[in-house]
C-alpha positions in Angstrom: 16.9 3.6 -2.3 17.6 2.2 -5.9 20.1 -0.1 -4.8 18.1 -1.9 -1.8 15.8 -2.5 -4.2 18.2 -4.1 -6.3 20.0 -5.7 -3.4 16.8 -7.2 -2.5 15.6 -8.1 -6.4 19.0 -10.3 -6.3 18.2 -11.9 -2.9 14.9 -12.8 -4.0 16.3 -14.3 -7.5 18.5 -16.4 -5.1 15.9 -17.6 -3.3 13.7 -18.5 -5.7 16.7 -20.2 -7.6 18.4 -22.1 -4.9 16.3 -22.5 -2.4 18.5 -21.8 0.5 16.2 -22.6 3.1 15.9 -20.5 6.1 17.6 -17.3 6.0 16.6 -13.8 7.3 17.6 -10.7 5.5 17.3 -6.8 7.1 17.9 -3.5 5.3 17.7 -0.3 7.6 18.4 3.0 6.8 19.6 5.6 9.1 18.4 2.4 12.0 15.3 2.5 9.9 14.2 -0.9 9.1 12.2 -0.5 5.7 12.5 -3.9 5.0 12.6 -7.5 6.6 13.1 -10.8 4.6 11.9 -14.0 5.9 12.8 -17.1 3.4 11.5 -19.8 5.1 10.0 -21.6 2.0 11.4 -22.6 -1.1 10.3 -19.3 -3.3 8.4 -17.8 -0.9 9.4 -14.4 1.0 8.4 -12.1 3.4 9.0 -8.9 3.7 7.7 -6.1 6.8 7.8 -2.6 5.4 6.0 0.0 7.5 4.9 -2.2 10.4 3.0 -4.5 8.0 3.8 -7.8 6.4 3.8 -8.4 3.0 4.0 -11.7 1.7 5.0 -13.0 -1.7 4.5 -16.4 -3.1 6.3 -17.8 -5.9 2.9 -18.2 -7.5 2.6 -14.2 -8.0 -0.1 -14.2 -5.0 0.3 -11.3 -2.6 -1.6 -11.4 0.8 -1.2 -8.5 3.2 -1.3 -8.5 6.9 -0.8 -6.5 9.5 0.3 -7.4 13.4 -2.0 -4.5 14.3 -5.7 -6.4 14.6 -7.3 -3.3 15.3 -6.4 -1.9 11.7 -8.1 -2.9 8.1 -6.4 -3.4 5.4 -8.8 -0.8 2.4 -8.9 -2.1 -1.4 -9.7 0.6 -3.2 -12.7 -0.3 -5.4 -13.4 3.0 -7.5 -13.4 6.8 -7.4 -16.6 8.6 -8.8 -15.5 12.4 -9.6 -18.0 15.4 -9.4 -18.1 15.6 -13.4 -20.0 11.6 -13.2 -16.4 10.0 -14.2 -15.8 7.0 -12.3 -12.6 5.3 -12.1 -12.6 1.8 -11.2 -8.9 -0.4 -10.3 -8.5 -3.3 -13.3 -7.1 -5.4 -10.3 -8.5 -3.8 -6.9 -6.2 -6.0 -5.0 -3.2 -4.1 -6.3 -4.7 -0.9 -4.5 -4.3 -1.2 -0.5 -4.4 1.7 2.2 -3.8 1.0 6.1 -4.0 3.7 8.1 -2.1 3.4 11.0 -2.7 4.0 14.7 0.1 6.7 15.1 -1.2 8.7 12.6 0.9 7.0 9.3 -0.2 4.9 6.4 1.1 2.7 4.0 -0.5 2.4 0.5 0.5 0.0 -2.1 -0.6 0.6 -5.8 -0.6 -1.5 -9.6 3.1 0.0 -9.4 4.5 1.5 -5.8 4.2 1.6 -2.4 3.3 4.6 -0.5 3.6 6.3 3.0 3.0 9.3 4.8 1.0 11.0 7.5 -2.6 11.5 8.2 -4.3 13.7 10.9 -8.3 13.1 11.3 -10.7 15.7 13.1 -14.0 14.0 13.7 -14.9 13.4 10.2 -12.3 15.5 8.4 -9.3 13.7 7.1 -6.3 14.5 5.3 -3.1 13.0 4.0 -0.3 14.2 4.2 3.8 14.0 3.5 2.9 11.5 0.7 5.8 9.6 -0.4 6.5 6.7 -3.0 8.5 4.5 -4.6 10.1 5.3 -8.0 9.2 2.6 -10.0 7.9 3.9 -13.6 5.2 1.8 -14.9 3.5 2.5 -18.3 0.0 1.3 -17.8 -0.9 2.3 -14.0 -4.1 3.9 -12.2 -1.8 5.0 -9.8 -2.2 8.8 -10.5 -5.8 8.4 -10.1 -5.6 6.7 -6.4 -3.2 9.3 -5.1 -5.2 12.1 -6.5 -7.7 10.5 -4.3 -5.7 10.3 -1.1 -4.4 14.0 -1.9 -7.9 15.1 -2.5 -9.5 13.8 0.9 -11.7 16.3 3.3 -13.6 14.0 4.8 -14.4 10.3 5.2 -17.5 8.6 5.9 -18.9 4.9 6.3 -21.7 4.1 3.8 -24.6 1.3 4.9 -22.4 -1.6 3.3 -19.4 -0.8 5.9 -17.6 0.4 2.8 -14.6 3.3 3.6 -15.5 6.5 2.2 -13.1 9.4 1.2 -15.5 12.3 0.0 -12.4 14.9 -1.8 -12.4 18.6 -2.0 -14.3 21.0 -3.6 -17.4 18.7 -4.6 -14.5 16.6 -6.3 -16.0 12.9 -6.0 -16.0 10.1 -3.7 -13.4 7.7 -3.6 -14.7 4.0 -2.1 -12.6 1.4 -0.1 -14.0 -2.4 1.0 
């Protein structure tokens, strides 16, 4: 996994250099496609990982989408835990969850992406097979959103349309907009 990353750090160094004009690159593992890159701007790329489209500008401006209308894209906007601490993102659009209609979702945090499963019962939710990218990165609230995704009984929809994960044991509440 290391080296597609790196494979796809030199591409978009290439890019972003020369400006090769339209170009599409594909990496697939076991026929797998994790990720899809779509130059067709001078420093501009755009990659699909987990049936969503990311989409970086040479102006460090990231915009998700997804070809799925029927799914929102969550920014995670703070956790309250049941001791009163509240943890809020520094930069809320770094935090993203879609959930998925086959029952997967892709996260992205201030340092990696994230995937796995989910299974829902009415109101009870729960993630599962939680997986993520390696990157290490020294300042991150990372921990604190996954603990949140691991922690997750139940969800609700508060007045303001706002995603709710209420965690285990009386834990907290996490919020998404």
């Amino acid at each position: 996994m290391k080296k597609i990353a790196l494979i796809v750090a030199i591409l978009l160094v290439i890019v972003i250099i020369f400006g090769l004009g339209v170009f599409r690159f594909k990496f697939a593992v076991n026929d797998t496609p994790i990720v899809d890159i779509d130059a067709n701007e001078l420093s501009d790329a755009t990659y699909t990982i987990g049936g969503g489209l990311i989409k970086m500008r040479s102006n460090n401006d990231i915009e998700l989408y997804k070809k799925n209308p029927n799914t929102k894209i969550w920014t995670w906007i703070s956790t309250t835990y049941g001791d009163g601490t509240i943890v809020k993102p520094a930069d809320p659009k770094m935090f993203a969850l879609v959930l998925n209609n086959d029952q997967t979702f892709f996260a992205s945090t201030d340092c990696n992406n994230i995937s796995g499963k989910y299974t829902t019962n009415e109101y009870k939710l729960s993630f599962e097979q939680i997986a993520s990218t390696l990157m290490s990165c020294e300042v991150s609230q990372e921990k604190d959103f996954i603990k949140s995704l691991q922690d997750t009984v139940e969800y609700k929809f508060n007045s303001s349309g706002e995603f709710t994960l209420l965690l285990k044991d009386n834990g907290g509440v996490a919020v998404f907009r």
